[in-house]
C-alpha positions in Angstrom: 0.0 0.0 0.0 1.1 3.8 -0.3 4.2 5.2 1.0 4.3 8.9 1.6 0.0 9.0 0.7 -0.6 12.9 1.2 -4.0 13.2 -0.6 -7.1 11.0 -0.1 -10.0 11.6 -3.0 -13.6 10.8 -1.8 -16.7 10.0 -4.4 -19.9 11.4 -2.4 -22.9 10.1 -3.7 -23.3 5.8 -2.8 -19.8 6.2 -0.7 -20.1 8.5 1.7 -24.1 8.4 1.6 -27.0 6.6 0.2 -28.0 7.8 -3.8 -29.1 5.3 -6.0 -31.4 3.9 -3.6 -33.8 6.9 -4.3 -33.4 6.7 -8.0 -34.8 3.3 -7.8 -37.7 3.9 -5.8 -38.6 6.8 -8.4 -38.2 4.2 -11.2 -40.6 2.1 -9.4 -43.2 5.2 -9.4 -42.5 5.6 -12.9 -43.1 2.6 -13.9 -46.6 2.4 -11.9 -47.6 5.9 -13.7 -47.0 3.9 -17.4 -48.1 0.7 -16.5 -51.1 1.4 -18.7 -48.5 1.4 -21.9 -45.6 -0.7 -21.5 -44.0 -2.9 -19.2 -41.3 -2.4 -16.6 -38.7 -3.7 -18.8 -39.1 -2.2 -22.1 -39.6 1.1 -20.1 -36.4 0.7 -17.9 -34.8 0.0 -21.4 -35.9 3.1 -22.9 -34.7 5.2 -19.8 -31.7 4.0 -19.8 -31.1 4.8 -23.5 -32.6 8.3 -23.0 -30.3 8.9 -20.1 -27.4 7.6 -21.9 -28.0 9.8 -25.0 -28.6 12.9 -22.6 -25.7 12.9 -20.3 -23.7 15.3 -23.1 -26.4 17.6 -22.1 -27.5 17.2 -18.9 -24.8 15.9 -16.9 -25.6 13.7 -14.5 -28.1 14.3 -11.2 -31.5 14.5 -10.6 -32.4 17.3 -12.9 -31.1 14.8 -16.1 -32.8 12.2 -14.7 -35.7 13.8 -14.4 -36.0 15.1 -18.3 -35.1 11.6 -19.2 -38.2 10.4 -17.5 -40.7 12.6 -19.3 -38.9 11.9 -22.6 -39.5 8.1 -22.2 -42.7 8.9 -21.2 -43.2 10.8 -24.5 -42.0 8.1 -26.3 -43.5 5.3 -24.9 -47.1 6.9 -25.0 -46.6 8.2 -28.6 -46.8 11.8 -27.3 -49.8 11.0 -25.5 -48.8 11.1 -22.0 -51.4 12.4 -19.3 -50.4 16.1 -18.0 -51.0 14.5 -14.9 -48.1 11.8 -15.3 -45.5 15.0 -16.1 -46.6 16.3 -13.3 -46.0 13.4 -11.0 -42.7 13.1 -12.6 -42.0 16.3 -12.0 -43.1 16.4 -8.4 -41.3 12.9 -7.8 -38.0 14.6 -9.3 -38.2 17.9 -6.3 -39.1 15.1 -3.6 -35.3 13.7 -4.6 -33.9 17.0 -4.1 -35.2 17.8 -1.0 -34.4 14.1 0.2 -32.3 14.2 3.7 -29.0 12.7 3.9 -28.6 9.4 4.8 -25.0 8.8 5.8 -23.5 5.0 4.8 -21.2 2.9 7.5 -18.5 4.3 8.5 -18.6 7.5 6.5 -18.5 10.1 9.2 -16.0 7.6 11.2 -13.3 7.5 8.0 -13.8 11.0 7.0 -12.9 13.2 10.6 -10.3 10.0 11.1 -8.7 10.3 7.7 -8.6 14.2 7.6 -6.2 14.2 11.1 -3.8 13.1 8.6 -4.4 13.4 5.2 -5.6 16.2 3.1 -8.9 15.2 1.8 -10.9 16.2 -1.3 -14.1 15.5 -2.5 -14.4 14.6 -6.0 -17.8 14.4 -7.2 -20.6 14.5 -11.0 -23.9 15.6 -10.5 -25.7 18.9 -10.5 -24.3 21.8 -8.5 -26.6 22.8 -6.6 -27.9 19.5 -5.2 -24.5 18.0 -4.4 -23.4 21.5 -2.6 -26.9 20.6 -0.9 -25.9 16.9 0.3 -22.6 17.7 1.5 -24.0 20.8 3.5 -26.6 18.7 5.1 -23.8 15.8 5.7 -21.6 17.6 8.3 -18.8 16.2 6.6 -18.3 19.3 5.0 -15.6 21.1 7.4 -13.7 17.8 7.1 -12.4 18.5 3.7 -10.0 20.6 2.6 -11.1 20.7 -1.0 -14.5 20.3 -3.0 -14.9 19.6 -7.0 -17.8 19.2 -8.3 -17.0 17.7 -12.1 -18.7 17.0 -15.1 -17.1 13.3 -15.8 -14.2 11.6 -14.0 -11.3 11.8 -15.8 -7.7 11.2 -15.9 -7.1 14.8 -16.0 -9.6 15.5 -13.7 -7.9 13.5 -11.6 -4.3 14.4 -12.4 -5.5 18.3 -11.6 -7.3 17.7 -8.9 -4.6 15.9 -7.0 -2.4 18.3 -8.0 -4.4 21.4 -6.9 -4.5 19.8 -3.8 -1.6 18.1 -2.8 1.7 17.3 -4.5 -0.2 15.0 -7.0 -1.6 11.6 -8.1 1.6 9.5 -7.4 1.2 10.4 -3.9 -2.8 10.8 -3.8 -5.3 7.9 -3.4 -9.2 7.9 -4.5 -12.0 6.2 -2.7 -15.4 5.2 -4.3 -18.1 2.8 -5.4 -17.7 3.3 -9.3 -14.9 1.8 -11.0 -15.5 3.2 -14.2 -16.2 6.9 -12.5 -13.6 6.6 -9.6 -10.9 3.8 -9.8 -10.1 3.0 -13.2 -9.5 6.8 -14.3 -7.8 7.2 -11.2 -5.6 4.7 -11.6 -5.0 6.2 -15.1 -3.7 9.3 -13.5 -1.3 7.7 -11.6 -3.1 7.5 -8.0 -4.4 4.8 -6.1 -7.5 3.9 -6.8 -9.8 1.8 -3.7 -13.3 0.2 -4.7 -15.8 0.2 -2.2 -19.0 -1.9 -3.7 -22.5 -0.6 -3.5 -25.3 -3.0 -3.4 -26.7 -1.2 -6.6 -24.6 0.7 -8.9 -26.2 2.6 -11.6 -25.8 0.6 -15.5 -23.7 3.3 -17.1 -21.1 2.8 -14.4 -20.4 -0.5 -14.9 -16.8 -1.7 -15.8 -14.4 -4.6 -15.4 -12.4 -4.3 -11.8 -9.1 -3.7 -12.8 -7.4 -6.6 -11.3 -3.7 -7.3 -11.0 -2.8 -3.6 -11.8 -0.4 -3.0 -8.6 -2.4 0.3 -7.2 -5.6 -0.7 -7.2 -7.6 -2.6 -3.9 -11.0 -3.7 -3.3 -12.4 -3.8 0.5 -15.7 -4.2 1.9 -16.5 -0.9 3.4 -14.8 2.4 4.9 -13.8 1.0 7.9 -11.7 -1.5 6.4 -9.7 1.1 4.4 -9.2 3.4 7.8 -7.9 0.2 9.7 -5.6 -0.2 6.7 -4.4 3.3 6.5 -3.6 3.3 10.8 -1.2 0.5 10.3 0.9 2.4 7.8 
């Protein structure tokens, strides 16, 4: 493991607190609200093609996921969707954004333990607001010493931000549930890169685990990779 680690990375959403869990139970809804025109898995395949064709404009949140949802619906009713079902989408959409915070194991334990000695930065897509929202309502947010709010995860997303806030990636190390979003372009960079699974992971974030490749580790939750990081 690292020698001379200065810089720890953190993904927010389904690492530090639960996300995906409430995109699923809207699915659910949404599904319900169309049952009268398709079924669940020819509308869960349309959404996921709509979201994937929209993330060059939207980004990726809530607000994206919501216009994806009424262009399904749109499609799937041949432009014959109810008012009222837009509106339930739409209402169904602000509920998710005004969700509280529901922290995961260990999160608030590795985060204050980890920033005694470490510099720590969160490093996190999604919409602005709502993720400046989530990490307010936290109280992890005096624990870090840096905040970026990205886009998409990149190598040079990475290489930057581990450079902005340390010495960079050689030295740096980033934390989350995504391999294709947090480890593998991490790893890319030149950091460490540390896989904590999520029981669901959203389909356009699945990728192959990078094993054998000497900087990247798997463990079960945060509290394994603090116990790790003590013993160094």
């Amino acid at each position: 493991m690292p020698q001379g680690l200065q810089t720890i990375g953190f993904d927010a959403d389904d690492t530090l607190w639960q996300n995906e869990s409430f995109y699923r139970l809207t699915q659910e809804r949404f599904a319900d609200l169309l049952a009268d025109y398709t079924d669940r898995d020819h509308l869960h395949r349309k959404l996921l093609e709509a979201e994937r064709r929209n993330l060059g404009r939207y980004g990726f949140g809530i607000k994206g996921f919501m216009l994806s949802m009424i262009e399904t619906a749109i499609e799937v009713t041949d432009q014959n969707v109810p008012a009222s079902v837009i509106a339930e989408l739409l209402s169904a959409g602000q509920e998710m954004l005004a969700h509280p915070v529901h922290l995961l194991p260990h999160a608030m334990e590795a985060v204050r333990t980890l920033s005694e000695t470490h510099t720590l930065v969160l490093i996190t897509k999604g919409d602005l607001l709502d993720q400046e929202r989530k990490l307010a309502q936290s109280g992890l947010g005096d624990f870090f010493d840096g905040v970026e709010i990205v886009s998409q995860k990149t190598p040079a997303i990475y290489m930057q931000a581990f450079t902005r806030h340390g010495s960079g990636p050689d030295h740096a190390m980033m934390i989350g549930n995504s391999l294709k979003s947090d480890v593998i372009p991490a790893l890319e960079a030149g950091a460490w890169g540390v896989y904590i699974p999520h029981g669901l992971t959203w389909e356009l974030e699945h990728a192959e685990p990078p094993v054998g490749h000497e900087r990247y580790r798997e463990y079960a939750d945060l509290g394994e990779v603090v116990e790790l990081l003590r013993s160094l």
